[in-house]
C-alpha positions as CSV (number, residue, x, y, z in Angstrom):
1,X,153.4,167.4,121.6
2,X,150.7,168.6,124.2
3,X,147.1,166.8,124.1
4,X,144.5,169.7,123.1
5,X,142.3,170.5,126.4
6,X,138.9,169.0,126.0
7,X,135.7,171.6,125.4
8,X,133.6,171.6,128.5
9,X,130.4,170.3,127.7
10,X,126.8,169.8,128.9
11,X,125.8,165.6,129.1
12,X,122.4,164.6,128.3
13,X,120.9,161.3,128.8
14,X,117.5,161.1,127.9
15,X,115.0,159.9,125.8
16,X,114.0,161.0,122.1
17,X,110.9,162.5,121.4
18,X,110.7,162.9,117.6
19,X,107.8,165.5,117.9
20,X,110.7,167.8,119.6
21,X,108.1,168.4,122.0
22,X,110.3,167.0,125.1
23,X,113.5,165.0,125.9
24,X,116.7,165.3,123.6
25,X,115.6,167.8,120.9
26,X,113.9,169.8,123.6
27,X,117.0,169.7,125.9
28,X,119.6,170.5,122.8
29,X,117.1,173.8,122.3
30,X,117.7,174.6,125.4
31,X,121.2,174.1,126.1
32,X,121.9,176.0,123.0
33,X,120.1,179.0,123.3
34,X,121.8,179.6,127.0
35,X,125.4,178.9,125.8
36,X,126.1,175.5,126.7
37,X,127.8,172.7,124.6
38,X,125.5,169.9,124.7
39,X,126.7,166.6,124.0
40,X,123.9,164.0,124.1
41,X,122.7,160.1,124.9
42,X,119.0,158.8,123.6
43,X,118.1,156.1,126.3
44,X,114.9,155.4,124.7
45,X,113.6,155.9,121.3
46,X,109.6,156.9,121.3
47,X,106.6,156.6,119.0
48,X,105.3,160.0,119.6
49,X,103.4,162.7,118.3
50,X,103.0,166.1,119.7
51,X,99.8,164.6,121.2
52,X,100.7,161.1,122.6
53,X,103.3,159.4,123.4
54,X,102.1,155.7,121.9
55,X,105.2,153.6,122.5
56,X,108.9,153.8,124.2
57,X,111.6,151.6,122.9
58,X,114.8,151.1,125.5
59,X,118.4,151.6,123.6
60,X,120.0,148.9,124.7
61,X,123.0,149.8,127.6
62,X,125.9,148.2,125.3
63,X,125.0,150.7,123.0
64,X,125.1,153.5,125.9
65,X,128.0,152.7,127.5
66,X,129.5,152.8,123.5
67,X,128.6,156.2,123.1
68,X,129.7,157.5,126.4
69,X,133.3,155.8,126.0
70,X,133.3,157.9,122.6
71,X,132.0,161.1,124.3
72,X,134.8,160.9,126.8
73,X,137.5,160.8,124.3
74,X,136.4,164.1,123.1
75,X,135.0,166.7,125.8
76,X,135.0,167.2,129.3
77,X,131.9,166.3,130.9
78,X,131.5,169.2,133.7
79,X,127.7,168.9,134.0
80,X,125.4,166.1,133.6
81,X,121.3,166.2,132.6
82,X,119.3,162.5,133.6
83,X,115.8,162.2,132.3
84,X,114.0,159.0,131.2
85,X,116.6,155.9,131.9
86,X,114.4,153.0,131.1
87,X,115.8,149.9,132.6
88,X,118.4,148.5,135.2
89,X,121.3,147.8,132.8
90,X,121.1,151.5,130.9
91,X,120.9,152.9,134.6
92,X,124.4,150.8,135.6
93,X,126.0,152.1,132.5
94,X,124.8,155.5,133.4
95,X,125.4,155.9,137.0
96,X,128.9,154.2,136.6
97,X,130.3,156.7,133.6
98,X,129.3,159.6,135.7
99,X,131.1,158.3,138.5
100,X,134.4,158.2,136.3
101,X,133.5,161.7,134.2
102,X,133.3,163.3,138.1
103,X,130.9,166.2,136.9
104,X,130.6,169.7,138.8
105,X,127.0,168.9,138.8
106,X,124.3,166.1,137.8
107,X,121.1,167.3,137.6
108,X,117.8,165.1,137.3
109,X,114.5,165.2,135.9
110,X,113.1,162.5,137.5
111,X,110.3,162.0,134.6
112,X,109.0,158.3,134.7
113,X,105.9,159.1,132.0
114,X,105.3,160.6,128.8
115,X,103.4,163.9,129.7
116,X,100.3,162.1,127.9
117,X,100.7,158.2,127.3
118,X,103.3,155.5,127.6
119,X,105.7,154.9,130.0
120,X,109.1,155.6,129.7
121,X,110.5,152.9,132.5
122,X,110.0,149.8,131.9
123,X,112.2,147.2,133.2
124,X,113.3,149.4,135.6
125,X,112.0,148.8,139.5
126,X,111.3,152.3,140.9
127,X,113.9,151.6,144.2
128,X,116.4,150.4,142.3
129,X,116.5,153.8,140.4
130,X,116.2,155.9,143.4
131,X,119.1,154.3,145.2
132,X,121.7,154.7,142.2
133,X,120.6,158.1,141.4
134,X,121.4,159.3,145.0
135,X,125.0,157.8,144.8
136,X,125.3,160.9,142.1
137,X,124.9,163.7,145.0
138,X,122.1,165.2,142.6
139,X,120.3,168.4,142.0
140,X,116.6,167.0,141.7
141,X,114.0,168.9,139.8
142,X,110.2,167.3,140.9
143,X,107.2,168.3,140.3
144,X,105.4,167.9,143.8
145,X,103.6,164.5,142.5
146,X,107.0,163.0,141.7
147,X,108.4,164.3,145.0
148,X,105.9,162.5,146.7
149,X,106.6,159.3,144.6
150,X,110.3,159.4,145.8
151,X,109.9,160.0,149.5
152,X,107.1,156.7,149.5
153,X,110.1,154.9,148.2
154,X,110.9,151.8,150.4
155,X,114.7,152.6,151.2
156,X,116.5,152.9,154.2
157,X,118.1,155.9,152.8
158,X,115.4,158.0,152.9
159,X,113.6,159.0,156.3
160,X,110.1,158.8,157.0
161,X,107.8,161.0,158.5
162,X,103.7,162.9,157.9
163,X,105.7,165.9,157.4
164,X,108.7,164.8,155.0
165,X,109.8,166.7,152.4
166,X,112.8,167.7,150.3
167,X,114.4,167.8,153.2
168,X,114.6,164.0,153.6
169,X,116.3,163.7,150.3
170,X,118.6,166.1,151.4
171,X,119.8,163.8,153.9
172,X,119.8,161.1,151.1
173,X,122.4,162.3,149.3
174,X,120.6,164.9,146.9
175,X,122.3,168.1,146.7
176,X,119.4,169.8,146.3
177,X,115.9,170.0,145.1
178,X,113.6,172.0,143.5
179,X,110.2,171.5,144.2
180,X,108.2,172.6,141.1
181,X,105.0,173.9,141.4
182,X,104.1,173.8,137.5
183,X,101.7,170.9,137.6
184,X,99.5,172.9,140.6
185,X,96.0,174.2,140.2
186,X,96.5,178.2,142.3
187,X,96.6,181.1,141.1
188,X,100.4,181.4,141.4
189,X,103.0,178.9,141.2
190,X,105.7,178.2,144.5
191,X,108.6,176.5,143.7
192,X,111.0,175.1,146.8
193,X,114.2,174.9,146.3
194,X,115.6,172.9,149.7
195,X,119.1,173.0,150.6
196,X,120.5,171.4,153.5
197,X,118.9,173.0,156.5
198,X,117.3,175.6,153.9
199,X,114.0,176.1,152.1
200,X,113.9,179.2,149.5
201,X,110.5,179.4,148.1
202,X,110.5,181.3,144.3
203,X,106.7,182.5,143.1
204,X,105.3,184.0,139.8
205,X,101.9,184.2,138.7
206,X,100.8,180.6,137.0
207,X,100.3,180.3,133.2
208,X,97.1,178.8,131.9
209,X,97.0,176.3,129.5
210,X,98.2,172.5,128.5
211,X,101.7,172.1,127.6
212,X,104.8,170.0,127.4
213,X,108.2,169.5,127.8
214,X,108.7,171.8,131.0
215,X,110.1,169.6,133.5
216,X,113.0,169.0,130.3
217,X,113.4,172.4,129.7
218,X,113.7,173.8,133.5
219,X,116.4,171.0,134.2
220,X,118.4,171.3,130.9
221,X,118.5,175.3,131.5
222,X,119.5,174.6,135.3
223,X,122.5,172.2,134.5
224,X,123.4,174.5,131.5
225,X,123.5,178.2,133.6
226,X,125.6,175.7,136.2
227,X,127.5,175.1,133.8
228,X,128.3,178.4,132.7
229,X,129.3,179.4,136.4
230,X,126.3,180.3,138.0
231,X,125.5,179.5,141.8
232,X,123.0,177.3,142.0
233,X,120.1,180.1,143.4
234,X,121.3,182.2,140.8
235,X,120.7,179.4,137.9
236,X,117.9,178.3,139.7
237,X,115.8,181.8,139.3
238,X,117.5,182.4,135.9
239,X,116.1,179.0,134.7
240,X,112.7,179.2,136.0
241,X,112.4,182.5,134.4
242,X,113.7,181.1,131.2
243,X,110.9,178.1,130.9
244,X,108.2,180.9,132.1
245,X,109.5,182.9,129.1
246,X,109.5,179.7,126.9
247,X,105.7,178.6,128.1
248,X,104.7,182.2,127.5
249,X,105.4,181.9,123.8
250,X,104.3,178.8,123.4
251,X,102.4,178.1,120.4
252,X,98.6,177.9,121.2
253,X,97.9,175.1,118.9
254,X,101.2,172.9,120.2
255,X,101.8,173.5,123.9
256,X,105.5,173.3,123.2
257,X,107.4,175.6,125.0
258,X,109.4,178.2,122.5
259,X,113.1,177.2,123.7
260,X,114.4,179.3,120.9
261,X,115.7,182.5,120.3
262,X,114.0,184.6,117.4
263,X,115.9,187.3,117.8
């Protein structure tokens, strides 16, 4: 008797936002509407509405590393989605499961705060996190404040210069990264995606307004078109157009982006 193959599925490790406005329920939306099989890992449990995030709660990493040993009894963990991992021991469990699931592709969403309010790291020292997240040869998705955050970091992995950008994480170990331009004040939005010795910049007029949950929803949709075969440019424009679509039917009164199919 031959062991059933496991269903290729879609990992997400991130935090749960009961509003749905961002992290687990967002990234679920999301991976289901493109086709992917999501199977999913709350890091952190928050008191949130859909206009403040008023506390964050770590799981603890025994519990984690519990659930990822049950996961890996049942799928095939080709891709992997990282968002909030709120302290050293969750981050271990993390990083080190990865390592033995040996994705296709980890992508991360290097959110460190609640679009409005608390923040979702907290016993977790900002170097420690960068240097275990580039042992994952990552696709990074920052937004060009978090960019800047991650090449201040004081690590000898990372070169320094006036003019350092994605580039340098390149040379870290990232596989890529896309520069988002979402949280800029022009007229149109740039994104960069930088590849090693390449720099691909995607534009698109910028949508007014305040809203939430889009750093989630690009990097779900990203890891899930990868997933699904895509090359990486490809799934990059195709998910950027998808969290466009999303934030364009976005509910006035909510700012949550419409990750859902209505027809």
């Amino acid at each position: 008797m031959t062991d059933k193959p496991k269903p290729p599925a879609l990992l997400i490790v991130a935090g749960l936002d009961p509003s749905g406005g961002a992290g687990l329920i967002a990234d679920s939306q999301t991976a289901s509407t493109l086709g992917a099989h999501a199977v999913v890992i709350a890091t952190t449990l928050t008191v949130q509405s859909l206009q403040r995030c008023h506390a964050s709660h770590a799981v603890s990493a025994d519990v984690i590393h519990a659930q990822l040993n049950a996961i890996a009894d049942d799928v095939d963990v080709r891709a992997v989605k990282i968002g909030a991992v709120p302290t050293r021991d969750s981050l271990d469990v993390i990083v080190s499961a990865i390592h033995r699931f040996e994705p296709e592709y980890v992508v991360v969403d290097p959110v460190r705060n609640a679009t409005r309010g608390a923040a979702l790291h907290t016993g977790l020292p900002f170097i420690d996190y960068v240097r275990r997240i580039l042992t994952l040869n990552p696709i990074l998705t920052p937004n060009r404040d978090e960019l800047r955050h991650w090449l201040s970091a004081d690590t000898d992995h990372i070169a320094k210069s006036t003019d350092a950008t994605g580039q340098a994480l390149i040379d870290a170990g990232c596989r890529a990264v896309l520069e988002t331009d979402g949280d800029g004040t022009d007229q149109r939005c740039v994104h960069r995606l930088h590849t090693a010795g390449h720099i691909r910049c995607i534009e698109h007029d910028r949508v007014s307004g305040d809203f939430r949950g889009t750093g989630c929803t690009l990097s779900t949709a990203l890891a899930a078109l990868l997933l699904n075969g895509q090359s990486l440019d490809n799934a990059v424009d195709n998910a950027l157009d998808f969290t466009l679509d999303a934030i364009r039917r976005a509910p006035a009164d909510t700012g949550i982006p419409m990750r859902w199919r209505t027809s």
